[in-house]
N, C-alpha and C positions, 0 to 999 in steps of 0.2 A: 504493500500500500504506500509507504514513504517515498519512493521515487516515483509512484504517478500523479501524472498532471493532473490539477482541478478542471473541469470544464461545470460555465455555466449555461445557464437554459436563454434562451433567445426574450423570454418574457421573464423579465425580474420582478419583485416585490417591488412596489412605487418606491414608499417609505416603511418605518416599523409598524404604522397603522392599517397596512393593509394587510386585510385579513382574506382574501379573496384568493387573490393568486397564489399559486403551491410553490414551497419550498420545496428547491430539489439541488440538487448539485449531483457531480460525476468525475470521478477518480478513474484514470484509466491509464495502458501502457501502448494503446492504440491499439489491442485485443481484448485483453480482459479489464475486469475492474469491478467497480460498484458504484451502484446509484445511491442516494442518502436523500432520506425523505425527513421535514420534520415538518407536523402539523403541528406543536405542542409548545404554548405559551407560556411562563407562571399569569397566572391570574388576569390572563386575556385570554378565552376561547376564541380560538381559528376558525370552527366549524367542519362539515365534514368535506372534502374536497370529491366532488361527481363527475365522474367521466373523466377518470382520471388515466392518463396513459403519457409513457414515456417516450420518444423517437430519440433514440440515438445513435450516433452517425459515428461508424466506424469505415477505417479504411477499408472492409472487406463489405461496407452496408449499411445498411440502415436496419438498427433494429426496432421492434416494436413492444416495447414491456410494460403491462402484459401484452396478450394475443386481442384481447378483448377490453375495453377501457373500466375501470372498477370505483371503488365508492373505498377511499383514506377518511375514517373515522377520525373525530378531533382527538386531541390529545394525542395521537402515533407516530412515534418518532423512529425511525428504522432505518436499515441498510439491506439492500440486493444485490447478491454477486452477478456476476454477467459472463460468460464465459470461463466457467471455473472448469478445473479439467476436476474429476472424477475417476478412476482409477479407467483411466484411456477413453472414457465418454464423456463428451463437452458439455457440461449442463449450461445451456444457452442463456438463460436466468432462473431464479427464486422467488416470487414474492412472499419468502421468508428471511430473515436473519441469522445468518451465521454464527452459530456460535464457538463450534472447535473441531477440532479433531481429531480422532483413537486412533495409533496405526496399528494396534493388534486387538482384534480384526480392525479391519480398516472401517473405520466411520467415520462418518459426518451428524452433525448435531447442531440442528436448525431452533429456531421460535418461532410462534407463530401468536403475532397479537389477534384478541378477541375481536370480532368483525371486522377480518381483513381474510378470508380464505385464502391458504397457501395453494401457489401453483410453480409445477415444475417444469420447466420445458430442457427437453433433452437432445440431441440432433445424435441419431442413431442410426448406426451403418450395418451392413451383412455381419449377419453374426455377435452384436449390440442385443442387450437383453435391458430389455426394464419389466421391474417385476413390482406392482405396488396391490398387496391383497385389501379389501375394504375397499379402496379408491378407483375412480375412472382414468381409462386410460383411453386416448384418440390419438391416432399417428395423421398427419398430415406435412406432407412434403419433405419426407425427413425428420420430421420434427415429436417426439414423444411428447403431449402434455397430459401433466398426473393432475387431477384433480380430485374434489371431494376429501380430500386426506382428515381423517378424524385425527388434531392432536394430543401425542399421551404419549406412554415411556417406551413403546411398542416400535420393533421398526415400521417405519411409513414404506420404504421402496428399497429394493435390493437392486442394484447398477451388476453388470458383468461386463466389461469385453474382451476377444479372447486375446490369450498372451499378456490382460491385464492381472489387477485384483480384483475382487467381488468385494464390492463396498455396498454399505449397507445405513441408510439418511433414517434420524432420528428428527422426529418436528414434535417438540415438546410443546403446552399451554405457556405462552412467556411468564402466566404465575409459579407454574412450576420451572421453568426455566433458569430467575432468579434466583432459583434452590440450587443449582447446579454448580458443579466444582470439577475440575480436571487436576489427577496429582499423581504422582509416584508412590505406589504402598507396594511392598513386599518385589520391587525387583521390576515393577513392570506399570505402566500409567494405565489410568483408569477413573471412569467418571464413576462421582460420587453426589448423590441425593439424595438432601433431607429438611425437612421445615424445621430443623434446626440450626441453631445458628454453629457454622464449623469452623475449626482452623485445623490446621495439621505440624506436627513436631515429628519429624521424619517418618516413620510405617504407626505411629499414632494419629488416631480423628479424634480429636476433642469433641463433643457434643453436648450444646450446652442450651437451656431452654427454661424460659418460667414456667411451660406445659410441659410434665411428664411424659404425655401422652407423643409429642414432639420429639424424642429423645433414641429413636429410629434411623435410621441408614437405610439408600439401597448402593452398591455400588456391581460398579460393570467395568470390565467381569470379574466373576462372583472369588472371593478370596477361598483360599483350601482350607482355611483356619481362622473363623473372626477371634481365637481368643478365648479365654475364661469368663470374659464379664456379657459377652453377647452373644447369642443364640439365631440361629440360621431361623427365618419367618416369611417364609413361601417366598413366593414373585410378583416387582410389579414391573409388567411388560419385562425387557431384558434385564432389569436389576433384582440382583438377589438382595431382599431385607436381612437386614439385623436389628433385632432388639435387646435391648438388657436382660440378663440373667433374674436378677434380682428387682423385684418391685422398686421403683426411685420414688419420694417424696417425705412430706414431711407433714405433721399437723399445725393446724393455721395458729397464728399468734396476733394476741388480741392487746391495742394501743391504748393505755388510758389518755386519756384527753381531758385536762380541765381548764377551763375558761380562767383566767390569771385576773382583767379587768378589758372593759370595750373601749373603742376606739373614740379618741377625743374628737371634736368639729373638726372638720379635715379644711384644708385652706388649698389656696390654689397655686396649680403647680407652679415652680420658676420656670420661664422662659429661656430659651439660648438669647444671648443679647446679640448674634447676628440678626440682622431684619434677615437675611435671605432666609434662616431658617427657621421656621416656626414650629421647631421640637418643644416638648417639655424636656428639663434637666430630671435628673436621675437625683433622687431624695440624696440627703446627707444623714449624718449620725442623727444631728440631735432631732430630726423628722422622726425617728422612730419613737421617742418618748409620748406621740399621739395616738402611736400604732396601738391594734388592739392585739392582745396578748394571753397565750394558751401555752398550760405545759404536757409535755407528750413523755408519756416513762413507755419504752420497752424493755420488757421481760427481756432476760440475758439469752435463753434459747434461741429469738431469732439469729442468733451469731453463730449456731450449731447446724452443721451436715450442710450446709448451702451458701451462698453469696446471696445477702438479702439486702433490699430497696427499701427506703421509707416513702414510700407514695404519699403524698401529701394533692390533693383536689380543693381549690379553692377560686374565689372570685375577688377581688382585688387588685393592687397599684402593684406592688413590689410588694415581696416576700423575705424575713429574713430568718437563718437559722443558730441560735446560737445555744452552746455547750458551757451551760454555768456563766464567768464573764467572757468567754472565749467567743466571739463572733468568727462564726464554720462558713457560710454560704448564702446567697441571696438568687432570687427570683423574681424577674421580670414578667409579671400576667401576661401569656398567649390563650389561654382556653383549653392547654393543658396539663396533666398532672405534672407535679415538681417532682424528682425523683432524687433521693438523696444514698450514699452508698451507707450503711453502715458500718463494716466494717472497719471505718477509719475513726470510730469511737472505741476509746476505752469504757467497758461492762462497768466501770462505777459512773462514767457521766450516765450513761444509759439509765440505771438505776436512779440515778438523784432527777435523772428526766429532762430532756430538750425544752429551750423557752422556743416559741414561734410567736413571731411577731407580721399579721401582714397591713397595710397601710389601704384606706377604701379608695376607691377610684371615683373620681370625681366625674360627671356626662360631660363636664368642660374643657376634660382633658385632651389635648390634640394626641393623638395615640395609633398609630397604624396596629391594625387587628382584624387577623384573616377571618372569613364569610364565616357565621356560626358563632365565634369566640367573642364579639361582644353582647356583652351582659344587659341585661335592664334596668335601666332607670328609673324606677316607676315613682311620678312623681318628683322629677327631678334628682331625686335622696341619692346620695355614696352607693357605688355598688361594693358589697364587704361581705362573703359568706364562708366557711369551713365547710366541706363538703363531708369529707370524710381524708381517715388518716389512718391507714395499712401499711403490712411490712409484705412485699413482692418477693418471694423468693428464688433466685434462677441455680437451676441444676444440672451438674457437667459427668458426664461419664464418657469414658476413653475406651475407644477400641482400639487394639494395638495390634493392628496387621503383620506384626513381624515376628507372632508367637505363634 
């Protein structure tokens, strides 16, 4: 990809406000390359782009991607290969995304965003096999195109030509895609998937999760030995499962919470003294002597068998956490929970109990705050609420592919 040229499309975006015409650009080495799609704004929808098709002009042609013009959902941001060779078969385009590739066996491992149907176009000679079961296949001029592909862990199409390899295309749901890892365990590379969160320390997977039930592996191909602590648990599509030996979790642990005194008239925010910018400033110390004020004691347990959160849910200005007279961390209100780690408390602060302190929000406040996250006013009044305050516990178990 870094040595090919950008090309762009004959019809550009006017400015940043135009939401009409499609972004597209084109990396190429004057055969192959990729297309780069992005419909996807922060916080401006694009819309859905219809009758959407690509021409592009190679020195052997003009292509046409796709065969048929299609419908770019908003928010899809993506890339199409375009002449990829496939083990001796030219897959002419995707309208899926690439995401890697096994050479034992030889595969490929696609994505496929939700309302966008993958299609594959192949240019296939004597003796060229495409094999896609579940899906539709039409030759036309040369041309293989697979369509219909249901995505999931399953091969989608098996490639053959002779004197090549036989590769074999994986077109996962891009939410499980996102799950997806490529790594070296035990001697030999191999995807690995889980809606756990993973990292790897050489022929070790760490897996680690605030749902137990999360705390699963599939990887491909399937290892000879997951190990003592995980147990082999069927198949999904080509990856063999692993789950723990051992039941993982722990019982919940309950936060006292007591209201310390409420919060004094709240006044209005300082200003930035630039005219250009009309932020509120971020409170100072002595602002928090109005703040209203609660003490939270957790039980010394949550610090046992797990890595635990203090979830803290609240409605207000800024948030502050402190340990006896120790000031620990503060919080800027977006509309979601504040998460604090515990284990960087010592079991006597814990015991003697966190002060929290959060400041109301004023409806005068100039305050950027994503769709949903601001609160109500009702009545003009401070917005100031405690919602609720739990300990999140996340849990890690290791497979260690090299036992």
């Amino acid at each position: 990809l870094a040595p090919m040229t950008t090309y762009f499309p004959t019809q550009m975006p006017k400015n940043r406000d135009d939401t009409e015409t499609p972004r597209v650009t084109a990396r190429s080495d004057g055969r192959s390359g990729f297309i780069f799609i992005n419909n996807y704004q922060r916080l401006h929808p694009l819309g859905a782009k219809t009758d959407f098709q690509v021409a592009l002009k190679l020195p052997a042609g003009t292509l046409q991607i796709p065969r048929q013009p299609i419908v770019i959902p908003d928010g899809v941001y993506t890339h199409w290969p375009v002449n990829l060779d496939v083990g001796g078969v030219t897959l002419r385009y995707a309208t899926a995304e690439l995401l890697c590739r096994l050479d034992d066996p030889d595969t490929l491992v696609f994505s496929a965003w939700a309302g966008l149907s993958p299609e594959f176009a192949f240019v296939t000679a004597a003796g060229d096999t495409v094999a896609a079961p579940g899906a539709r296949l039409v030759r036309e001029g040369g041309i293989t195109y697979v369509t219909g592909i249901q995505p999931g862990p399953d091969v989608a199409i098996k490639v053959s030509h002779p004197g090549g390899k036989r590769t074999q295309i994986l077109v996962l749901p891009r939410a499980q895609a996102l799950t997806l890892a490529k790594t070296n365990l035990a001697g030999r590379d191999r995807l690995v998937l889980s809606p756990g969160d993973v990292y790897f320390d050489g022929d070790k997977v760490h897996l680690t999760s605030r749902d137990p039930a999360d705390l699963r592996v599939g990887i491909f191909p399937a290892l000879g030995q997951p190990g003592a602590v995980f147990r082999d648990a069927g198949r999904e599509g080509i990856f063999q499962e692993y789950v723990p030996v051992a039941r993982v979790g722990a019982p919940p642990v309950a936060v006292a919470v007591t209201s310390v005194k409420p919060a004094a008239p709240s006044v209005p925010a300082r200003m930035n003294p630039n005219p250009r910018r009309h932020v509120a400033m971020e409170p100072e110390d002595a602002d928090f002597d109005r703040a209203a004020e609660w003490n939270l004691r957790v039980p010394a347990s949550a610090l046992d068998g797990s890595r635990s959160f203090l979830e803290i849910s609240y409605v207000g200005d800024v948030a502050r956490l402190y340990a006896g007279a120790r000031f620990d961390d503060d919080n800027f209100y977006k509309g979601t929970p504040w998460e604090i780690a515990l284990w960087r408390f010592k079991p006597e602060e814990l015991a003697r109990g966190l002060d929290l302190k959060i400041l109301p929000l004023r409806a005068d406040t100039p305050l950027y705050l994503a769709a949903g996250a601001r609160p109500e006013f009702t009545g003009g009044a401070d917005a100031l609420r405690l919602n609720s305050v739990k300990v999140v516990r996340e849990y890690e178990v290791v497979l260690d592919a090299g036992r």
